[in-house]
C-alpha positions in Angstrom: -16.1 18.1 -29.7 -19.4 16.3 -30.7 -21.4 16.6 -34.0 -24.9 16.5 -34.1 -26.9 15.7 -37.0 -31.1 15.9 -36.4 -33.3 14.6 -38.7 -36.5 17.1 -37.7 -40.0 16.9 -39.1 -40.8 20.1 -40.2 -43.3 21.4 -37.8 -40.6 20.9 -34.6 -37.8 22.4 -36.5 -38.6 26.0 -35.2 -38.5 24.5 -31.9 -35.3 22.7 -32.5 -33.5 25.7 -33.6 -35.2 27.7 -30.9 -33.4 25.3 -28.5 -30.0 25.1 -29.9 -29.7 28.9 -30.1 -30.5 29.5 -26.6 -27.6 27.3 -25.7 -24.2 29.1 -25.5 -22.2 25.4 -26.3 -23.8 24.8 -29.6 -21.7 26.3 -32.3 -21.6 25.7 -35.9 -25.5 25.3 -36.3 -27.0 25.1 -39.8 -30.1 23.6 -41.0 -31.3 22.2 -45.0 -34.8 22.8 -45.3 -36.5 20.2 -46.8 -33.8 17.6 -46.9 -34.9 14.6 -44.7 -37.2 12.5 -46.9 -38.5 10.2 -44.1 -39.7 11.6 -42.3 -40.3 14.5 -44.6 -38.5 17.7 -42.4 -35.6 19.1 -41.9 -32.2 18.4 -41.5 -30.3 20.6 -38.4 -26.4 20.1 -38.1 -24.5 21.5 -34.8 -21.4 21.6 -33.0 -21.2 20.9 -28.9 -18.7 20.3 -26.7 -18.6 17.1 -25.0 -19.7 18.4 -21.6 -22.7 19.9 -23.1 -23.9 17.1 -25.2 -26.4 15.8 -22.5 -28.6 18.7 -21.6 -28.4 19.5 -25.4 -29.7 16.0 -26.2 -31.9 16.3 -23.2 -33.4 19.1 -24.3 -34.1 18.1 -28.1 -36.0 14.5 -26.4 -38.0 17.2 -24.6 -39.1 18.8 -27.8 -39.8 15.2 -28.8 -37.3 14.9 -31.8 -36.6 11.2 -30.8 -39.9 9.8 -31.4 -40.2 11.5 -34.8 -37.0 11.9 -35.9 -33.3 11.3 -34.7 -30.4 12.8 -33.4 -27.1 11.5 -34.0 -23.9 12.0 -32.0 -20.2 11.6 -33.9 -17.4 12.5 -31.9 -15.2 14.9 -33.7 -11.4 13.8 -33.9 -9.7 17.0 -35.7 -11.4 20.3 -35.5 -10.7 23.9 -36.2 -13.0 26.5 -35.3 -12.3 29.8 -32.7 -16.2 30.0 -31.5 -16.1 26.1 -31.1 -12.9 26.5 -28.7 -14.3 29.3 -27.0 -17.6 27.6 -26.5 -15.9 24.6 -24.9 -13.6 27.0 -23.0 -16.7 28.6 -21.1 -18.6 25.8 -21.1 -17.5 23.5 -17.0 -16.0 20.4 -16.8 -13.1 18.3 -19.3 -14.0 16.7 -22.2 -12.1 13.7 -21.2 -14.1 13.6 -18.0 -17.8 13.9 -19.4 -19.8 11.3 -19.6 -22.6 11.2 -22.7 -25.3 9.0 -21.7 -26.7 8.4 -24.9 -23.7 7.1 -26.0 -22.6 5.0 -23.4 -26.4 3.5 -23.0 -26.3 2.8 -26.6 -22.9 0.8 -26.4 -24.6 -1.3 -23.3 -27.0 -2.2 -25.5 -25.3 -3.1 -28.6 -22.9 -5.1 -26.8 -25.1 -7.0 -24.4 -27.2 -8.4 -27.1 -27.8 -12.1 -26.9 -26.7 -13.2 -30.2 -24.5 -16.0 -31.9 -21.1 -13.6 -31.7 -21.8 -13.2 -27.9 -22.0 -16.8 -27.5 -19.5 -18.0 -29.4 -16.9 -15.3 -27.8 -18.3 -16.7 -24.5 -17.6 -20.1 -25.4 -14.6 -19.8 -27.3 -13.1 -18.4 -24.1 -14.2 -20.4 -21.5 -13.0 -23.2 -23.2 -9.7 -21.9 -23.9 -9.7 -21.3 -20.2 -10.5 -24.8 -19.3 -7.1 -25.6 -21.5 -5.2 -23.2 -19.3 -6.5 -24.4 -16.3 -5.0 -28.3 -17.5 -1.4 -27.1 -18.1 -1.6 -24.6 -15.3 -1.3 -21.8 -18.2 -1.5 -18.4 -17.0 -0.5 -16.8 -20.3 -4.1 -18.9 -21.5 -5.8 -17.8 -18.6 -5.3 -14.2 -19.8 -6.1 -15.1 -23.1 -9.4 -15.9 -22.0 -10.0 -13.3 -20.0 -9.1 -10.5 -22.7 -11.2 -12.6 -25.0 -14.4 -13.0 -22.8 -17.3 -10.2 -24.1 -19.0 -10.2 -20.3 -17.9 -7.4 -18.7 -20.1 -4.8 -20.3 -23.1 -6.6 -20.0 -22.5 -6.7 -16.2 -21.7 -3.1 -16.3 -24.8 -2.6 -17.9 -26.5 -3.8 -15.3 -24.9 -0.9 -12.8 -26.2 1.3 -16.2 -29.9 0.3 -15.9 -29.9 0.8 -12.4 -28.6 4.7 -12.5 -30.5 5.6 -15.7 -33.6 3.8 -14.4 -34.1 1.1 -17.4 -35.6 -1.8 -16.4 -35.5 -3.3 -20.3 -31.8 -2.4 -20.3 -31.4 -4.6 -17.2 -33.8 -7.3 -18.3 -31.5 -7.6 -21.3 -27.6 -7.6 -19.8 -29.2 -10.0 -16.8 -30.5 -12.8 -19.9 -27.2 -12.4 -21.5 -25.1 -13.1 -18.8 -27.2 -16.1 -17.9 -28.2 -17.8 -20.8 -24.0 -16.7 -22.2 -22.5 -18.4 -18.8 -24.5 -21.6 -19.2 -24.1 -22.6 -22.8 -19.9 -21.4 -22.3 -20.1 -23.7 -20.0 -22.1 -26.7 -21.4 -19.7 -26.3 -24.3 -17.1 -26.8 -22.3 -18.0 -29.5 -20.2 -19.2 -31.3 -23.5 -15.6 -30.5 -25.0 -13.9 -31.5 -21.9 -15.7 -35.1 -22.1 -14.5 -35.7 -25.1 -11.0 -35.4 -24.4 -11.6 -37.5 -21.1 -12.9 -40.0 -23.7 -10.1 -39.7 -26.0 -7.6 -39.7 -23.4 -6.1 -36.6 -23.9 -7.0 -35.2 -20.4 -7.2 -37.3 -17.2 -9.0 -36.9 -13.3 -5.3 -36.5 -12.1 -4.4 -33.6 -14.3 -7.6 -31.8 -13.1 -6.8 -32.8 -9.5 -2.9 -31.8 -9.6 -1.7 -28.9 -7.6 -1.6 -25.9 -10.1 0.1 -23.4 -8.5 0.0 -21.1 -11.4 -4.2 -20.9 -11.4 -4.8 -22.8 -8.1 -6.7 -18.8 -7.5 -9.3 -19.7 -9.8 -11.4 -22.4 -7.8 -10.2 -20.5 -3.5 -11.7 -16.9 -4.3 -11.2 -14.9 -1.1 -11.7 -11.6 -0.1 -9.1 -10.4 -2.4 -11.3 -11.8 -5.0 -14.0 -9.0 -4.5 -11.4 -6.9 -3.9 -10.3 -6.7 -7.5 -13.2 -7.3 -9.1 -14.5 -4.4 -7.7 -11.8 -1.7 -8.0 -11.4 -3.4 -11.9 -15.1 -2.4 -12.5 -14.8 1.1 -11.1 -11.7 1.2 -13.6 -14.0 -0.5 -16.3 -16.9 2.1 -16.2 -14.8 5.0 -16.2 -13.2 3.7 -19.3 -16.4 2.9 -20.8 -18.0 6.7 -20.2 -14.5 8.6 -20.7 -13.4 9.7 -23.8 -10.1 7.7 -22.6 -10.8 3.5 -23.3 -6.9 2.6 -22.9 -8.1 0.8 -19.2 -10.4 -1.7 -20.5 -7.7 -4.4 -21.2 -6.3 -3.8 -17.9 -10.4 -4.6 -16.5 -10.7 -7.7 -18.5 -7.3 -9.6 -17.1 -8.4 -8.8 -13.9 -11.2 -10.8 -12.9 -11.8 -14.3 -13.0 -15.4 -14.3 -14.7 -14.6 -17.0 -17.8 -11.8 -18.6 -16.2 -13.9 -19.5 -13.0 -16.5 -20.7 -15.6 -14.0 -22.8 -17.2 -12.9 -24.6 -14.1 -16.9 -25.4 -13.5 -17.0 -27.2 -16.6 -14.0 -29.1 -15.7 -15.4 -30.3 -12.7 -18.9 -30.9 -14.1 -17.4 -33.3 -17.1 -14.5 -35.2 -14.1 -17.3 -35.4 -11.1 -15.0 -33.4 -8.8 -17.6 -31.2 -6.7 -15.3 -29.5 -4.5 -13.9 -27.5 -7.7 -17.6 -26.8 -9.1 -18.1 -25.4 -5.6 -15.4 -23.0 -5.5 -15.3 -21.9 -9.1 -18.9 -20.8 -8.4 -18.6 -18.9 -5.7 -15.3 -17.4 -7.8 -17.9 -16.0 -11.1 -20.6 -15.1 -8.2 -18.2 -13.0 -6.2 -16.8 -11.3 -9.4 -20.0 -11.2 -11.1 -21.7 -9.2 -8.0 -18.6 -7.0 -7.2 -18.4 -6.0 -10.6 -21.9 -5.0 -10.3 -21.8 -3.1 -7.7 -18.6 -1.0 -8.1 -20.1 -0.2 -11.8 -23.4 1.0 -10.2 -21.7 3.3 -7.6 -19.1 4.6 -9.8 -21.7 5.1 -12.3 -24.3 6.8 -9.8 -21.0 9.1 -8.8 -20.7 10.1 -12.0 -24.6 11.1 -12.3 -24.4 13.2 -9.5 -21.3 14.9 -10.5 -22.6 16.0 -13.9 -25.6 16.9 -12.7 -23.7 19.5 -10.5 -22.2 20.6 -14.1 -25.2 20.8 -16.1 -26.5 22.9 -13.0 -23.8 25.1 -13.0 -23.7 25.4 -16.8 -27.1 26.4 -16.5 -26.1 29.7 -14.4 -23.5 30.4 -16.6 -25.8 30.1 -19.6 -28.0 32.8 -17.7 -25.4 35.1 -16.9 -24.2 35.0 -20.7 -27.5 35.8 -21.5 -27.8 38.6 -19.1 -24.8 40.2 -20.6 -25.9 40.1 -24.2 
């Protein structure tokens, strides 16, 4: 169950309550005249059920609530209410299963914002990984992994592609560019130092390392697993279930690849630059992809629900 709170300017409050009625989903809808202050209006509380939220939201951005006003969506963890249960009874699909748009376009944007966090995480982990990669560490190499922020940004870029926002690409295509190459000339400039100092040596970064030799010879079991770890990604990331995003972020080889590049870069060895590469490319674009088809499935699935929700909304209408 989902709570929305609208923030209405008076003159589309009729409208708004107009709308909400008509829908068999919403339950629990009250409004407070005159309590928004800015912009002076109304405020209009309701109940939906998580299948319903985006034809309800839909519907409210048709009146035009968004440009004036605001709606906010708050997932309800304990409820109790017999016409909220029944709505979500009648109402198609699983909670679990439904995907809100607004929300999940909302969390692609928060979190592929180029800021200092972003780049520090990006960083912080590639450099860790570039340690792991040295002592043949995979228990660092998953550190990094879990600890590397990029995989919703490249999700996002699948996002902006099914909910047709160029910005939205624009944005998670500069983070991931501009948040690979400063993780990585931090890196490189760390991993000169300890060349300088000593501490690591051309012959460590040469070795065999059997335990993350995988990082810098991607094959095709490379995309293989990038792309079956993003489809697993994006349904975590639109369920109401987010237990499989760990699993998605020890999967690929995004930072660590990174960190081997900067490794080679700061001990000239080319052949490793050349391979890590094509590693964070072949992730990078499989990710991608399986995040834009699984996402696009999706789409076309619930738009099949809202559709049939629709014609049940019209029978229930019919009967009453």
């Amino acid at each position: 169950m989902q709570h929305l709170r609208i923030t209405s300017p008076r003159d589309l409050t009729p409208a708004v309550l107009d709308a909400l009625r008509a829908d068999a989903a919403v339950t629990n809808l009250t409004c407070v005249r005159g309590a928004a202050i800015v912009p002076e209006g109304d405020v209009v509380e309701a109940d939906v059920p998580r299948e319903a939220v985006n034809d309800v939201v839909d519907a409210l951005r048709g009146i035009g609530v968004p440009r004036e006003g605001a709606i906010h969506v708050v997932p309800v963890t304990t409820w109790l209410s017999q016409p909220a249960l029944d709505a979500e009874r009648r109402t198609p699909g699983s909670s679990a299963d439904a995907v809100v748009w607004a929300d999940v376009t909302q969390r692609a944007y928060d979190e592929s914002e180029l800021n200092w966090t972003f780049l520090t995480f990006m960083s912080l982990a590639t450099l860790i990984a570039s340690i792991a990669i040295v002592l043949d560490s995979q228990i660092l190499v998953i550190g990094a992994m879990v600890l590397g922020p990029e995989f919703v940004p490249i999700a996002a870029l699948g996002l902006a592609l099914v909910r047709r926002r160029p910005s939205l690409l624009r944005y998670a295509a500069r983070s991931l560019l501009v948040g690979f190459a400063v993780a990585i000339a931090f890196a490189t400039l760390a991993a000169l130092v300890a060349r300088a100092l000593g501490w690591v040596t051309l012959d460590q970064v040469t070795a065999p390392r059997p335990a993350t030799a995988f990082i810098y010879t991607p094959d095709k079991w490379s995309f293989i697993v990038a792309v079956v770890a993003a489809a697993a990604g994006a349904l975590s990331l639109t369920s109401a279930k987010v237990g499989g995003l760990s699993g998605v972020f020890i999967s690929v080889t995004t930072i660590p690849a990174a960190g081997n590049v900067a490794l080679g870069l700061a001990f000239g060895v080319p052949d490793e630059v050349r391979g890590s590469l094509l590693q964070l490319l072949l992730n990078i674009s499989g990710m991608a992809v399986a995040g834009w088809l699984t996402l696009a499935f999706q789409q076309a699935v619930w738009s099949r629900m809202s559709a049939r929700r629709a014609l049940l909304a019209a029978k229930i209408r019919r009967h009453d």
